[in-house]
mmCIF file as Biopython writes it, N, C-alpha, C and O atoms, coordinates in Angstrom:
data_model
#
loop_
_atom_site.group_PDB
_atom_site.id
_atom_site.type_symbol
_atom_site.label_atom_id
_atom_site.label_alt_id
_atom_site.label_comp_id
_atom_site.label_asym_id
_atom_site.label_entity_id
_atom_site.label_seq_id
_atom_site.pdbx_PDB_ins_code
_atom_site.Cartn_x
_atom_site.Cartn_y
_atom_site.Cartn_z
_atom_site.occupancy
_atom_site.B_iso_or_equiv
_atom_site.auth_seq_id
_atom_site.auth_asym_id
_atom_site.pdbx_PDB_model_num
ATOM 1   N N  . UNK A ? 1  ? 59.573  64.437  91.265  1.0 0.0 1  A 1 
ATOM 2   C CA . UNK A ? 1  ? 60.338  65.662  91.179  1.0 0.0 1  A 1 
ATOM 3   C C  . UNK A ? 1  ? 61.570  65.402  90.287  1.0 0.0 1  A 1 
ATOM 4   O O  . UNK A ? 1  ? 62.190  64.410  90.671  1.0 0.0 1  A 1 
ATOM 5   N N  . UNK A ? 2  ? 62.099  66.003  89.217  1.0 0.0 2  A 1 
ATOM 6   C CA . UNK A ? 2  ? 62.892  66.095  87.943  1.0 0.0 2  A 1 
ATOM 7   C C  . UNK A ? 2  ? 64.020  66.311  89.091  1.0 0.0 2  A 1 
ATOM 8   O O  . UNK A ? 2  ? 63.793  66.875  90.161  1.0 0.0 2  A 1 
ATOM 9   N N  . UNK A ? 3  ? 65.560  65.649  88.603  1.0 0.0 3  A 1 
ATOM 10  C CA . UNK A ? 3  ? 66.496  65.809  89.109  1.0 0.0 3  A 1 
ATOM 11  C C  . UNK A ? 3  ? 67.435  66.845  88.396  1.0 0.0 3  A 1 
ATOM 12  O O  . UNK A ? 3  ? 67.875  66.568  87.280  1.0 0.0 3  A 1 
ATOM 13  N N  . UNK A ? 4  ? 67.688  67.781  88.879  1.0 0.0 4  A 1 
ATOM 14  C CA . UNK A ? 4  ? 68.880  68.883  88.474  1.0 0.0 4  A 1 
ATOM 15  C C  . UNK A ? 4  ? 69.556  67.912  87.638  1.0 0.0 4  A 1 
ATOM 16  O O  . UNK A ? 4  ? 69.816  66.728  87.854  1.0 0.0 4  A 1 
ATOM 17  N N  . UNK A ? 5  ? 69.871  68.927  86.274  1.0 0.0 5  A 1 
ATOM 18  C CA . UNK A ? 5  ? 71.027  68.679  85.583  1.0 0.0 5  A 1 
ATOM 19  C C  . UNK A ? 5  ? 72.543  69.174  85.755  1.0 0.0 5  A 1 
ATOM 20  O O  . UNK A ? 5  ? 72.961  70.203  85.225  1.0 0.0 5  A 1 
ATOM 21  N N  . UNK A ? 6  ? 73.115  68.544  86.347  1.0 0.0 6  A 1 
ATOM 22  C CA . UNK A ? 6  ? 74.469  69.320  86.830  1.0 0.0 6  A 1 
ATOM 23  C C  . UNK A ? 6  ? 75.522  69.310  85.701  1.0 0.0 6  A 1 
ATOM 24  O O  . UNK A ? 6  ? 76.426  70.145  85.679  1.0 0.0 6  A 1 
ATOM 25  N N  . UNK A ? 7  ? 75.384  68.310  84.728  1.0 0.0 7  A 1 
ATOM 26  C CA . UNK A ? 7  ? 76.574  67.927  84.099  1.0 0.0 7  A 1 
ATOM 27  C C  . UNK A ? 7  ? 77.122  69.175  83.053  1.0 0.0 7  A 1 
ATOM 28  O O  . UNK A ? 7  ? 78.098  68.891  82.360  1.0 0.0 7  A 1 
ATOM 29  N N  . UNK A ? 8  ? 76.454  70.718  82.898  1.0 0.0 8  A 1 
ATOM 30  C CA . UNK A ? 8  ? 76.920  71.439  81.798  1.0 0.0 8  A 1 
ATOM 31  C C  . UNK A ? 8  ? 77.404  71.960  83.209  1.0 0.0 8  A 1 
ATOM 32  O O  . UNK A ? 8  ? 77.887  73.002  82.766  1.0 0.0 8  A 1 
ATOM 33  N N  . UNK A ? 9  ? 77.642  72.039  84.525  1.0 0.0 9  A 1 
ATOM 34  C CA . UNK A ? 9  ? 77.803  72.955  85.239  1.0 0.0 9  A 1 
ATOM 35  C C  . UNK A ? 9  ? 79.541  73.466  84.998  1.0 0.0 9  A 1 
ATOM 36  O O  . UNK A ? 9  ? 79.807  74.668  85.016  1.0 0.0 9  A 1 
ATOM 37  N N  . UNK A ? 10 ? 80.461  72.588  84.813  1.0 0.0 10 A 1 
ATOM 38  C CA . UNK A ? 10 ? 82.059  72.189  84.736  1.0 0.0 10 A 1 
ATOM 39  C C  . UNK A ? 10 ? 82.648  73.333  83.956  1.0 0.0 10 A 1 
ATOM 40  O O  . UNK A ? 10 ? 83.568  74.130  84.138  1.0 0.0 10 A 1 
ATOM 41  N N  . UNK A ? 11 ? 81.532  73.043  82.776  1.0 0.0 11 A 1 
ATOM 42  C CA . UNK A ? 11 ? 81.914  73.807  81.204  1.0 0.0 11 A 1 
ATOM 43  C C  . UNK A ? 11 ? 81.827  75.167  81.427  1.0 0.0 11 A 1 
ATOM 44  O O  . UNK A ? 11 ? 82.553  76.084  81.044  1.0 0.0 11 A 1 
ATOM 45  N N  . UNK A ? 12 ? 80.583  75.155  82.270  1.0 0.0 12 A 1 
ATOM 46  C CA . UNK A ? 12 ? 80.037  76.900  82.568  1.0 0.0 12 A 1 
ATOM 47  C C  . UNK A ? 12 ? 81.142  77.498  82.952  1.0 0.0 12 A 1 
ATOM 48  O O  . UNK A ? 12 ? 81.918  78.185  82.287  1.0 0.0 12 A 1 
ATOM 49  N N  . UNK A ? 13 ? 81.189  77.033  84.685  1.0 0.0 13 A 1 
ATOM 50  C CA . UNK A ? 13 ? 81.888  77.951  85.575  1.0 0.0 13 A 1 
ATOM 51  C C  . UNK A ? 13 ? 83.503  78.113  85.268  1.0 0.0 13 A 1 
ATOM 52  O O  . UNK A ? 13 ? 84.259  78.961  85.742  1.0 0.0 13 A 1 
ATOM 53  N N  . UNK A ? 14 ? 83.839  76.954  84.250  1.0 0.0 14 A 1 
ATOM 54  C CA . UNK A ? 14 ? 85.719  77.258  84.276  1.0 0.0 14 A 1 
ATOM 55  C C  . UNK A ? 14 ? 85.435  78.242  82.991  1.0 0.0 14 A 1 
ATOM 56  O O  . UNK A ? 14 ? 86.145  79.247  82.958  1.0 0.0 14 A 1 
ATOM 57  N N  . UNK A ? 15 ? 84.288  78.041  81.712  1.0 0.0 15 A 1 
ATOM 58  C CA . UNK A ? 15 ? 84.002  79.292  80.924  1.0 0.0 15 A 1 
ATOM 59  C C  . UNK A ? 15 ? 83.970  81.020  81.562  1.0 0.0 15 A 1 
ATOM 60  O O  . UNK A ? 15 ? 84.466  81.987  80.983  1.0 0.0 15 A 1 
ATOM 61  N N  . UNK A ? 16 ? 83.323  81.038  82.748  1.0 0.0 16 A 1 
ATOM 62  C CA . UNK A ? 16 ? 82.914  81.806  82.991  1.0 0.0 16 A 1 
ATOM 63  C C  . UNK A ? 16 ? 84.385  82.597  83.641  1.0 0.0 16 A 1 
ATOM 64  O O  . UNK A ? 16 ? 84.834  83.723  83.426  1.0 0.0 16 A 1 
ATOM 65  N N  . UNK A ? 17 ? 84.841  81.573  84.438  1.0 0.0 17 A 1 
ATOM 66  C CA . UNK A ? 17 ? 86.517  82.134  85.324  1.0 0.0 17 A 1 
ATOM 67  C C  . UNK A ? 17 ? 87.239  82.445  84.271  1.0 0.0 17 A 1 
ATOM 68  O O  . UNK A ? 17 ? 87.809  83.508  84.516  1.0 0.0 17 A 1 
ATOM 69  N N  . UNK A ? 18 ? 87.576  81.956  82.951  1.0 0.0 18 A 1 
ATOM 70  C CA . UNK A ? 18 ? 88.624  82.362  81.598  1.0 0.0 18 A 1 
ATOM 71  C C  . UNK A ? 18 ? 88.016  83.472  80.903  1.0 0.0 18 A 1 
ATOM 72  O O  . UNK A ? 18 ? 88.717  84.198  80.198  1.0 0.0 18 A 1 
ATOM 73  N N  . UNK A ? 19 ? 86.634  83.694  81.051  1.0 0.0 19 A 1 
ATOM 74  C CA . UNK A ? 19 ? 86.339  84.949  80.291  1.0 0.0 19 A 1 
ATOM 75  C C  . UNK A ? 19 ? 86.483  86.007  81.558  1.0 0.0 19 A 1 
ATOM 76  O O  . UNK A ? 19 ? 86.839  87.120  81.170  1.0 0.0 19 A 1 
ATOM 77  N N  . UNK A ? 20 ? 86.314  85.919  82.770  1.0 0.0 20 A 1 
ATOM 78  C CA . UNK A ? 20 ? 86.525  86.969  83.855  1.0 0.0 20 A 1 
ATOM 79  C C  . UNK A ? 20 ? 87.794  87.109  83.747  1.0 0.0 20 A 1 
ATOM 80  O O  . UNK A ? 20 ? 87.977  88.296  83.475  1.0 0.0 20 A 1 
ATOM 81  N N  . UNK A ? 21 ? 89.049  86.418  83.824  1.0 0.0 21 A 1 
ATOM 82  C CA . UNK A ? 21 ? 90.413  86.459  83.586  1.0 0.0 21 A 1 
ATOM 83  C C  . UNK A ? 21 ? 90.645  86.961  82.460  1.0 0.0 21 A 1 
ATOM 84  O O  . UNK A ? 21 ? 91.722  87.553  82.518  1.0 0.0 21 A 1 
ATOM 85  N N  . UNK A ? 22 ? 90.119  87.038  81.317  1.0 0.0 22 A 1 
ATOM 86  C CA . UNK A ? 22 ? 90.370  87.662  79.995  1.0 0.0 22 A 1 
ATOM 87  C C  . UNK A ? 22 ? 90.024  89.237  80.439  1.0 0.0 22 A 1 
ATOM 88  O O  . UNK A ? 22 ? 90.788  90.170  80.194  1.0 0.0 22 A 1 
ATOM 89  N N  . UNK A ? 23 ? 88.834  89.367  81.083  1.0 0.0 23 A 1 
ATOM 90  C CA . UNK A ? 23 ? 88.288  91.136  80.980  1.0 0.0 23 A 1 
ATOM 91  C C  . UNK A ? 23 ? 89.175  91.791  81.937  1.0 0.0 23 A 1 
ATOM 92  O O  . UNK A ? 23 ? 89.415  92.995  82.025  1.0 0.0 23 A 1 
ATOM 93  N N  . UNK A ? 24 ? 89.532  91.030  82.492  1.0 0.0 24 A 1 
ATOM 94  C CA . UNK A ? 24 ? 90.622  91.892  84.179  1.0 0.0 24 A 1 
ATOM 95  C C  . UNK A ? 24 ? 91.842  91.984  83.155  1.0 0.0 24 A 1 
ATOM 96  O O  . UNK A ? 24 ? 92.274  93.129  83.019  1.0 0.0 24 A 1 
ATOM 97  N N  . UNK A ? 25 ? 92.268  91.318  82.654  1.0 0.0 25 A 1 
ATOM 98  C CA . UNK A ? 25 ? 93.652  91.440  81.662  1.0 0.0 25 A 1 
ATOM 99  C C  . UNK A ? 25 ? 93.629  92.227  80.533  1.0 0.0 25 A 1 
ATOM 100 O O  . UNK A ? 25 ? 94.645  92.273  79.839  1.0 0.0 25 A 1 
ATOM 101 N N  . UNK A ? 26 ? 92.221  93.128  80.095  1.0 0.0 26 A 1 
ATOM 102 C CA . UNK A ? 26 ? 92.513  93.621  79.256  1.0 0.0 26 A 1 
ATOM 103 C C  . UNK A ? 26 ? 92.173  94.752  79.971  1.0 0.0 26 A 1 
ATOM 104 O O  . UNK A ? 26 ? 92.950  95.677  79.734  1.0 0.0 26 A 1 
ATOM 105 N N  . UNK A ? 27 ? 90.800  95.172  81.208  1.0 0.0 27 A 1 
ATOM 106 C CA . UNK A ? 27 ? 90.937  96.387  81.740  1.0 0.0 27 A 1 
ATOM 107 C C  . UNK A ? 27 ? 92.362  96.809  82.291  1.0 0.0 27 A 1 
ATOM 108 O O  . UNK A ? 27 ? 92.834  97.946  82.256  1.0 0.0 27 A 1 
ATOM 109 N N  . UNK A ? 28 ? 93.027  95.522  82.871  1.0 0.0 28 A 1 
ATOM 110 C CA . UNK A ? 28 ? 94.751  96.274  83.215  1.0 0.0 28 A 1 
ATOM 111 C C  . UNK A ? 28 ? 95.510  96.811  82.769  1.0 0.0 28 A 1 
ATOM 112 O O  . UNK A ? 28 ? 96.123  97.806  83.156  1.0 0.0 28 A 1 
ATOM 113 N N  . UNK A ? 29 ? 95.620  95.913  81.407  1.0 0.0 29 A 1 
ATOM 114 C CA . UNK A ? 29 ? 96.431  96.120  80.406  1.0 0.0 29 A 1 
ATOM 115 C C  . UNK A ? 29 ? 96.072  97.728  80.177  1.0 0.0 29 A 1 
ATOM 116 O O  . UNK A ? 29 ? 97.084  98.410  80.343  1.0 0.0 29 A 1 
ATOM 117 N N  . UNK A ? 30 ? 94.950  98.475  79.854  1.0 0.0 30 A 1 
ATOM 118 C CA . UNK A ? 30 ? 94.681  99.657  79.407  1.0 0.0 30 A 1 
ATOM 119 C C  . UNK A ? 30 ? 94.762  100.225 80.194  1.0 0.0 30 A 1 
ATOM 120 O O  . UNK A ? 30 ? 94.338  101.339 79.886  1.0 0.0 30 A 1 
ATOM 121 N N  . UNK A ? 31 ? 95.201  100.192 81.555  1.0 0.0 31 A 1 
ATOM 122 C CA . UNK A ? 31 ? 95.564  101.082 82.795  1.0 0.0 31 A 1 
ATOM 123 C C  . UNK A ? 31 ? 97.186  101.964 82.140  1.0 0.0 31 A 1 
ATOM 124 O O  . UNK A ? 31 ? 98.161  101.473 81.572  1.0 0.0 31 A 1 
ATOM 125 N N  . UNK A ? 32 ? 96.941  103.139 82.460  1.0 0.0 32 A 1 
ATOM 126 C CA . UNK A ? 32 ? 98.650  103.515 82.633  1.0 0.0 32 A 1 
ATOM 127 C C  . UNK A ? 32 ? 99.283  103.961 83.900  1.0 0.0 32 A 1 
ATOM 128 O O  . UNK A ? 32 ? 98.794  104.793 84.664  1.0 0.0 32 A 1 
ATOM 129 N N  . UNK A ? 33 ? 100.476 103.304 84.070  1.0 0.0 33 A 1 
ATOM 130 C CA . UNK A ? 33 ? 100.762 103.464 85.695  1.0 0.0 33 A 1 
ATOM 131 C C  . UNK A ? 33 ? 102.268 104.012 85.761  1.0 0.0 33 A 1 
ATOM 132 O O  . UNK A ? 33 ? 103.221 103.425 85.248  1.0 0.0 33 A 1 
ATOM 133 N N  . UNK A ? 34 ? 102.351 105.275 86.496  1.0 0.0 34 A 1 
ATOM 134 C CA . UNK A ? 34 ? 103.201 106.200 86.452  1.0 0.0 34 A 1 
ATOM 135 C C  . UNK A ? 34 ? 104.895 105.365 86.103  1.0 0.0 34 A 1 
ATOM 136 O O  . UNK A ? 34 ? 105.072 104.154 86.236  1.0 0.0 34 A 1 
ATOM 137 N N  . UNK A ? 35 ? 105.739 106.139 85.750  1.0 0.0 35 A 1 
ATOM 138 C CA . UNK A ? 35 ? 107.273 105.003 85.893  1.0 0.0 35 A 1 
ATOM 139 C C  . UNK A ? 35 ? 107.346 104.980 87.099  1.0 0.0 35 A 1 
ATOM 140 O O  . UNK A ? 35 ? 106.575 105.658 87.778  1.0 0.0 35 A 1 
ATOM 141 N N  . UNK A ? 36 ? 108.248 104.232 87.619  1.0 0.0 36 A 1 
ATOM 142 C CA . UNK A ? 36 ? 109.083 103.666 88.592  1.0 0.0 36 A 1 
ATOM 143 C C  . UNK A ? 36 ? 109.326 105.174 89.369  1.0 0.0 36 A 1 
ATOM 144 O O  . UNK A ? 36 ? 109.506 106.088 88.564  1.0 0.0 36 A 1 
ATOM 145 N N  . UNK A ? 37 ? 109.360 105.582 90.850  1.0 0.0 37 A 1 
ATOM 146 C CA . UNK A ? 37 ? 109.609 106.677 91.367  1.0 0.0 37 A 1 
ATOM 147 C C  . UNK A ? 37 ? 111.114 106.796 91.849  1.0 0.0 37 A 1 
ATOM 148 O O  . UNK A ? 37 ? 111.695 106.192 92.750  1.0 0.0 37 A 1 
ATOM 149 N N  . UNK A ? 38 ? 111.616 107.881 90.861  1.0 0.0 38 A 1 
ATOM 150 C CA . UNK A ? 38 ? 113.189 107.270 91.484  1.0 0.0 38 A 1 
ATOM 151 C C  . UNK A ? 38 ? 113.435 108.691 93.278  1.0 0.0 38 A 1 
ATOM 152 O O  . UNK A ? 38 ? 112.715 109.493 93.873  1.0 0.0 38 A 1 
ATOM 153 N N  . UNK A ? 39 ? 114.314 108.382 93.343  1.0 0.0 39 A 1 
ATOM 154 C CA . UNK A ? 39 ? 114.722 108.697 95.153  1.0 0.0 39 A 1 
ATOM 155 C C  . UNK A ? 39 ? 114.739 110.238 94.590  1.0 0.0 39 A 1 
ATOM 156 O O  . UNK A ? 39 ? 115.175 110.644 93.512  1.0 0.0 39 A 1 
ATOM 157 N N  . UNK A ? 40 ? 113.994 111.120 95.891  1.0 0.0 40 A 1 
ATOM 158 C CA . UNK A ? 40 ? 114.234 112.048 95.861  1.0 0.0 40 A 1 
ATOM 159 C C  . UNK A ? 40 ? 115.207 112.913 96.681  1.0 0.0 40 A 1 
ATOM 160 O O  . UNK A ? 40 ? 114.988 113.034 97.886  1.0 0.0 40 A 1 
ATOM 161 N N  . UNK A ? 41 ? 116.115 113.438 96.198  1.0 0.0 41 A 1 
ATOM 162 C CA . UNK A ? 41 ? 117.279 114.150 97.090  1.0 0.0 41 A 1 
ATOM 163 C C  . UNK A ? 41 ? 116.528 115.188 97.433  1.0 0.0 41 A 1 
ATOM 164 O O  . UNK A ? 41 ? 115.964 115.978 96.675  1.0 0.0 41 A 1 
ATOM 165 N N  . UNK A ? 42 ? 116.535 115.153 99.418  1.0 0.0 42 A 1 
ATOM 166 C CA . UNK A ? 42 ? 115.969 116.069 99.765  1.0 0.0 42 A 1 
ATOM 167 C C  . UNK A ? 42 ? 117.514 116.617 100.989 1.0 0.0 42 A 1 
ATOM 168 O O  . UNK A ? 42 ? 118.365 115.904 101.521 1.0 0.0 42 A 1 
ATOM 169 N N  . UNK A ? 43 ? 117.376 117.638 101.029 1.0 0.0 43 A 1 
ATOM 170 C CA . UNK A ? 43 ? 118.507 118.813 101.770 1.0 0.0 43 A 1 
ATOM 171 C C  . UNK A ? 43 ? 118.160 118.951 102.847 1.0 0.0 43 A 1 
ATOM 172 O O  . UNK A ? 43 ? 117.923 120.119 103.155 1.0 0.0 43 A 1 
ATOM 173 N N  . UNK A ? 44 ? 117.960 117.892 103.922 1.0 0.0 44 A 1 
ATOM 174 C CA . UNK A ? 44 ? 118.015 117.906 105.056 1.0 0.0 44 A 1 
ATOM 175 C C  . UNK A ? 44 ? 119.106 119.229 106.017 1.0 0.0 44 A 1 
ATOM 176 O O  . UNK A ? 44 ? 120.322 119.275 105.836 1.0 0.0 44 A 1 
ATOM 177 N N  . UNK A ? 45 ? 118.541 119.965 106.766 1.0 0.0 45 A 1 
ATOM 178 C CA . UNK A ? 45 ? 119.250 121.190 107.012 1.0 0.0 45 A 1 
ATOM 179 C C  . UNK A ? 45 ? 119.583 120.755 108.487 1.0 0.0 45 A 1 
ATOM 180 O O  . UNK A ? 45 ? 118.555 120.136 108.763 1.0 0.0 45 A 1 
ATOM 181 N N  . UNK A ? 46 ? 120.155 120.709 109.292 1.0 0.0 46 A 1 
ATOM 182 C CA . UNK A ? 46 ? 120.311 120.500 110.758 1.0 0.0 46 A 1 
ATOM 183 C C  . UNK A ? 46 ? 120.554 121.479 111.351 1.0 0.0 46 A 1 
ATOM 184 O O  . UNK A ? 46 ? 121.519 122.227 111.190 1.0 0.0 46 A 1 
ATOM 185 N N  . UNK A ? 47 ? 119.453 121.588 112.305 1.0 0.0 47 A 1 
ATOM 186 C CA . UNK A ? 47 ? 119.073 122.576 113.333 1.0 0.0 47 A 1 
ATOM 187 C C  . UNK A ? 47 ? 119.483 122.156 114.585 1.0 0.0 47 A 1 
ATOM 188 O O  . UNK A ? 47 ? 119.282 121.023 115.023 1.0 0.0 47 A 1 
ATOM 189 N N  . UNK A ? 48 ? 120.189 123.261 115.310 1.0 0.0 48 A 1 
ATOM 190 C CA . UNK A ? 48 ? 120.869 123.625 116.131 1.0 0.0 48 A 1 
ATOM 191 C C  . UNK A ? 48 ? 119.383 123.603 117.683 1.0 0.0 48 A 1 
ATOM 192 O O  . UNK A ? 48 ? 118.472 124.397 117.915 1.0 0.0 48 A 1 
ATOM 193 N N  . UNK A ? 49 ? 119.792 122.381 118.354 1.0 0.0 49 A 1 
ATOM 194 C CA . UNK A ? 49 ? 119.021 122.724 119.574 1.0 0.0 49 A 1 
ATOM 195 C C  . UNK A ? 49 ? 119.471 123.146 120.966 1.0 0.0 49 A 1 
ATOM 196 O O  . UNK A ? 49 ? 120.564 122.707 121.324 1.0 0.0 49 A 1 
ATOM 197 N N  . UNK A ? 50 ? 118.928 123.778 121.645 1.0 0.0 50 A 1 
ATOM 198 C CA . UNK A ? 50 ? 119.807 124.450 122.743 1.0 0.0 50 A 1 
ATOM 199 C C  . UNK A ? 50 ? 120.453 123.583 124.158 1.0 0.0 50 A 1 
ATOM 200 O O  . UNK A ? 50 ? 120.954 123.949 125.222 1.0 0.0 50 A 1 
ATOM 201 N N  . UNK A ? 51 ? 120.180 122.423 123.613 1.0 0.0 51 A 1 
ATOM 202 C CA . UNK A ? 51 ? 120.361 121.236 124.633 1.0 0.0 51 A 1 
ATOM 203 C C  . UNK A ? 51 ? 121.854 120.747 123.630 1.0 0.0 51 A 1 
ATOM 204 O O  . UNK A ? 51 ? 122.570 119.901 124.165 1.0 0.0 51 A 1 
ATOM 205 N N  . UNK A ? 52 ? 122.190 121.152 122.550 1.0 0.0 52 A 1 
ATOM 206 C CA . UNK A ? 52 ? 122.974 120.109 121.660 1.0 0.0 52 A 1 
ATOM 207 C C  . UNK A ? 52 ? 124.421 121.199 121.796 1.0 0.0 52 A 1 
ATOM 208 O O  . UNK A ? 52 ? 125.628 121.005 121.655 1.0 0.0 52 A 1 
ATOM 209 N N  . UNK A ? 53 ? 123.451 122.589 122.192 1.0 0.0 53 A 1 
ATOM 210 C CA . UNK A ? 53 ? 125.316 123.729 122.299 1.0 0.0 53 A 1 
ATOM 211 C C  . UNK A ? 53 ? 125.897 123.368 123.354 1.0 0.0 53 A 1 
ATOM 212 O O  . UNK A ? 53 ? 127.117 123.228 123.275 1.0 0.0 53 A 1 
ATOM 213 N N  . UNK A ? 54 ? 125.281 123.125 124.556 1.0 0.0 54 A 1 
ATOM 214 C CA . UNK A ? 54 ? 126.038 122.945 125.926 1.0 0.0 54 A 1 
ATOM 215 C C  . UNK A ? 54 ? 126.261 121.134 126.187 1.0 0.0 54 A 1 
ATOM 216 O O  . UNK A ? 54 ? 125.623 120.294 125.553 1.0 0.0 54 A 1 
ATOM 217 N N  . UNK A ? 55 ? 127.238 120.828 127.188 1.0 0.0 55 A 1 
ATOM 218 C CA . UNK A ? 55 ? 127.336 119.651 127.424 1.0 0.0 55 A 1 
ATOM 219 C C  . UNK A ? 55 ? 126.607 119.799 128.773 1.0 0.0 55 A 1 
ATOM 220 O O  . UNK A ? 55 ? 126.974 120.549 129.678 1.0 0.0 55 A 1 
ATOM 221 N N  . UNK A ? 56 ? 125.473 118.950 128.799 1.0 0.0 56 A 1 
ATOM 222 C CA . UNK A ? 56 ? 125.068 118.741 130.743 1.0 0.0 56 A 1 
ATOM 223 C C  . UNK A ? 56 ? 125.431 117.458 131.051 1.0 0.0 56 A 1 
ATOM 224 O O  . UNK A ? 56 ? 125.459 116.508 130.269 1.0 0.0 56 A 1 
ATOM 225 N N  . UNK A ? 57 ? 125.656 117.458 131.992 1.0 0.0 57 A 1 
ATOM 226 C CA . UNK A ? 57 ? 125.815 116.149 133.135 1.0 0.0 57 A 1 
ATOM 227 C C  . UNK A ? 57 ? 124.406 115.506 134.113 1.0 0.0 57 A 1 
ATOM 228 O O  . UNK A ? 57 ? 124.013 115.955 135.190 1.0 0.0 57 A 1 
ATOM 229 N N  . UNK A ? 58 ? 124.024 114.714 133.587 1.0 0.0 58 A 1 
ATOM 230 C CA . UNK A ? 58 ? 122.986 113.659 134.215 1.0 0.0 58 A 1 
ATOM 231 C C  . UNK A ? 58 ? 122.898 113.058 135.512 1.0 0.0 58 A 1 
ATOM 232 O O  . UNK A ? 58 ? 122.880 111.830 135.432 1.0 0.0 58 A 1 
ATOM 233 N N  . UNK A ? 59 ? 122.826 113.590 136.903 1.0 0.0 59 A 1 
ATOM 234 C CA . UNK A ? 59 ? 122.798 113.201 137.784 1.0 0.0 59 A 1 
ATOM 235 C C  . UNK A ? 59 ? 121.883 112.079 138.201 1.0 0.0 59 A 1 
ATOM 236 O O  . UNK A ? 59 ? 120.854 112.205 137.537 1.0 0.0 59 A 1 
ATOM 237 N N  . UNK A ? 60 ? 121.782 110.887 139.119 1.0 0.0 60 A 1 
ATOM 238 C CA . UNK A ? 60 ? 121.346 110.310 139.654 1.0 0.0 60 A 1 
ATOM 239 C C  . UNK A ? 60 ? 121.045 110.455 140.917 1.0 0.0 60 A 1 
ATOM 240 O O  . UNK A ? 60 ? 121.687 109.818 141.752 1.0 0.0 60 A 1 
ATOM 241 N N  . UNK A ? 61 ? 120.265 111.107 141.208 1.0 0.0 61 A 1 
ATOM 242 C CA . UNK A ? 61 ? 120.002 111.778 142.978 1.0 0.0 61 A 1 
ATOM 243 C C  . UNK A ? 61 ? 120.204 110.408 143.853 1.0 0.0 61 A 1 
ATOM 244 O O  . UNK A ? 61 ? 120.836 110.341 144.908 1.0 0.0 61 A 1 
ATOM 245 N N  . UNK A ? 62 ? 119.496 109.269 143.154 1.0 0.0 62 A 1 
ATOM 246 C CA . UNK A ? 62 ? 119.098 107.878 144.280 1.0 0.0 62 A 1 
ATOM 247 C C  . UNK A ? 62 ? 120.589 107.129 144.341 1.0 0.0 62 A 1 
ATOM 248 O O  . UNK A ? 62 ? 120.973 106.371 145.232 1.0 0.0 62 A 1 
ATOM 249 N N  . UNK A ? 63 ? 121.354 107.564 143.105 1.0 0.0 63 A 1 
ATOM 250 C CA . UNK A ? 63 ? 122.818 106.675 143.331 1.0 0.0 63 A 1 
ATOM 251 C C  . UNK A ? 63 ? 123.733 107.409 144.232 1.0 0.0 63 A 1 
ATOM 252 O O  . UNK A ? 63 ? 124.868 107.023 144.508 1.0 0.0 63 A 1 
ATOM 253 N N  . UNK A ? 64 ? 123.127 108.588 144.716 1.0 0.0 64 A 1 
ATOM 254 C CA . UNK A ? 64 ? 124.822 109.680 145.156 1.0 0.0 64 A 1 
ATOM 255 C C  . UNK A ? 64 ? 125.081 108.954 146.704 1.0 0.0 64 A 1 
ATOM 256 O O  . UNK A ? 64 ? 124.345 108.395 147.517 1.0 0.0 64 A 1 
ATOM 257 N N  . UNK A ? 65 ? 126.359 109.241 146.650 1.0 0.0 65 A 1 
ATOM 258 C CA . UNK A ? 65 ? 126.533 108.542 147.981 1.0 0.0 65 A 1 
ATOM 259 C C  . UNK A ? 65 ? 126.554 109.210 149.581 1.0 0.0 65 A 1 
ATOM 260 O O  . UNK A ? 65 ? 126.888 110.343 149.928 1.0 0.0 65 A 1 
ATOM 261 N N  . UNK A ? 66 ? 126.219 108.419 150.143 1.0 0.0 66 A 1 
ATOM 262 C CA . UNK A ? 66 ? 125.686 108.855 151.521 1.0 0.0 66 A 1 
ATOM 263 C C  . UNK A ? 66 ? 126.786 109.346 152.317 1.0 0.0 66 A 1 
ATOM 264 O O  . UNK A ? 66 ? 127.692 108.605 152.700 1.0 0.0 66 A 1 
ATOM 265 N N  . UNK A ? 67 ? 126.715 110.814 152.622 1.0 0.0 67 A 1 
ATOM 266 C CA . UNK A ? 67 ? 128.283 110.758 153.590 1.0 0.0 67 A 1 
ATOM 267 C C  . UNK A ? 67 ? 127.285 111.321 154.743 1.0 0.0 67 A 1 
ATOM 268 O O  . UNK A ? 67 ? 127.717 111.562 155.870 1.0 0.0 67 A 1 
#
């Protein structure tokens, strides 16, 4: 049985990774990707809730004291 030739294998596969690295760098390169998104000023309005007009007081039924 003939033994595999391995020795072009080196040349191949680092050929093969520099030409895959070449085609990803040029499909990117021809990408266009929007500018930079700058901050949008938005006008937050504050709404009035009916818990925020009155002041209540928070009782603790289990703390009140025992008379």
């Amino acid at each position: 049985m003939p033994q595999l030739d391995t020795s072009t294998w080196f040349i191949t596969i680092i050929s093969t990774m520099i030409t895959l690295f070449i085609l990803f760098q040029l499909k990117l390169s021809s990408q266009t990707f929007p500018a930079s998104p700058s901050p949008k000023i938005v006008a937050t309005e504050k709404t009035k809730n009916p818990w925020e007009l009155k002041w209540t007081k928070i009782y603790l039924p289990l703390l009140s004291h025992q008379q």
